[in-house]
C-alpha positions in Angstrom: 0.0 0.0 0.0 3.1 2.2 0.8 4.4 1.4 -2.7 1.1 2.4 -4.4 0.8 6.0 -2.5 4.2 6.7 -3.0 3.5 6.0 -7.0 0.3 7.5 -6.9 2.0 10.9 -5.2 5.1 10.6 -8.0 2.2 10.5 -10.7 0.4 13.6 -10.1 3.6 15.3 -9.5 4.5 14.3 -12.8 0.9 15.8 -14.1 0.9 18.5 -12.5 4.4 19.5 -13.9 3.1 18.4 -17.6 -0.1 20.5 -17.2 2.2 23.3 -16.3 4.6 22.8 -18.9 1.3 22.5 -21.3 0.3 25.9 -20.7 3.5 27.4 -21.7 3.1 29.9 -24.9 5.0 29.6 -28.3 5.1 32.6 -28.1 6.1 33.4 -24.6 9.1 36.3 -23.9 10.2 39.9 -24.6 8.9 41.4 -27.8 9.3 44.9 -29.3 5.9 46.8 -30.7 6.2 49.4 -32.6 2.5 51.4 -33.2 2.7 53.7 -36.8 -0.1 56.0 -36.7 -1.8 56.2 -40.6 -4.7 58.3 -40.2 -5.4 61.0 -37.1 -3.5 63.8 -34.9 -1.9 61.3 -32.5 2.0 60.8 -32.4 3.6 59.4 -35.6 5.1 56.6 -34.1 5.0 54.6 -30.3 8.0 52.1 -29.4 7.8 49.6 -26.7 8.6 46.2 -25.0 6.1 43.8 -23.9 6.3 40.7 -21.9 3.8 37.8 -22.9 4.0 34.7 -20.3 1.3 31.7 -20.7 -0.2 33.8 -24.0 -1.0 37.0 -21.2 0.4 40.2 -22.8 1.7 42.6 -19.8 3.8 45.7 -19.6 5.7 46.7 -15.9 4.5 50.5 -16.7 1.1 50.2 -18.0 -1.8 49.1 -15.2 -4.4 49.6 -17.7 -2.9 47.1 -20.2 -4.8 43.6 -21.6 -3.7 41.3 -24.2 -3.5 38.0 -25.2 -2.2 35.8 -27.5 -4.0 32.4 -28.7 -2.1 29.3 -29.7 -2.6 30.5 -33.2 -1.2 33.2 -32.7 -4.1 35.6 -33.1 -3.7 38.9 -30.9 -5.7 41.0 -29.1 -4.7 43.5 -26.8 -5.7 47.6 -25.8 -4.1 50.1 -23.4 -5.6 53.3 -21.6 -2.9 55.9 -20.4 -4.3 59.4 -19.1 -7.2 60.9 -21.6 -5.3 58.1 -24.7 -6.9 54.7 -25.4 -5.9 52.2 -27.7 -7.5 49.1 -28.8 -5.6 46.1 -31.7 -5.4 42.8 -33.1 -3.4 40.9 -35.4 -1.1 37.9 -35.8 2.1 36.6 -34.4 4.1 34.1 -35.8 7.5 32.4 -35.5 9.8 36.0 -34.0 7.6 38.6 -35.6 4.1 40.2 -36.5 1.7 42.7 -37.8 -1.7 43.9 -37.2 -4.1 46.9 -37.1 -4.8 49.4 -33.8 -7.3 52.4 -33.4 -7.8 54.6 -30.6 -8.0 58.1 -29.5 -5.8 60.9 -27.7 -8.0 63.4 -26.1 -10.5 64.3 -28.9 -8.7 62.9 -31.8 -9.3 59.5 -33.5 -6.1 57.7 -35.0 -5.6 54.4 -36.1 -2.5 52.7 -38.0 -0.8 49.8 -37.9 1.8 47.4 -35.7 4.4 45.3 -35.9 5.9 43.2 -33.2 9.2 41.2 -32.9 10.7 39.2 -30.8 14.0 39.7 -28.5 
């Protein structure tokens, strides 16, 4: 019986370490952004790093910051700083990718494009 429990308790350790391992993103790690703005008063440019761990996009600066990527690497993410809010998806694949944002900055509209790669 001793045998069996100590077994048992090796098993779901082992689980429990797969599961973890399981939720692990491809595309987990530093990546650069950088936002263009195409149409709208807002800045012409925005350059920053983002962390994504288990698919979970974060920034250490930004509270108001969400994103995610899926397994497929689809994105979706937006970020509200002051009187600016900014809303995007896209794609990432292998070390880079590329998508669409719009937003505002006080009473302007803008919108543009991204592009992300990895560090």
């Amino acid at each position: 019986m001793k045998k069996l429990l100590t077994c048992a308790a090796a098993a779901s350790c082992l689980l429990a370490s797969f599961s973890v391992a399981q939720a692990r993103s491809a595309y987990d790690g530093s990546w650069d952004l950088r936002f263009v703005t195409q149409r709208g008063a807002c800045d012409s440019t925005y350059n920053f790093s983002v962390n994504v761990n288990n698919g979970v996009v974060t920034h250490p600066n930004l509270v108001r910051f969400r994103g995610y990527v899926a397994r497929s690497g689809a994105v979706r993410a937006s970020v509200t700083v002051q009187d600016k809010y900014a809303s995007g998806s896209g794609r990432v694949s292998g070390s880079s990718g590329r998508g669409t944002w719009s937003g505002y900055s006080g009473g302007s509209r803008c919108s543009g494009y991204w592009t992300a790669e990895r560090n």
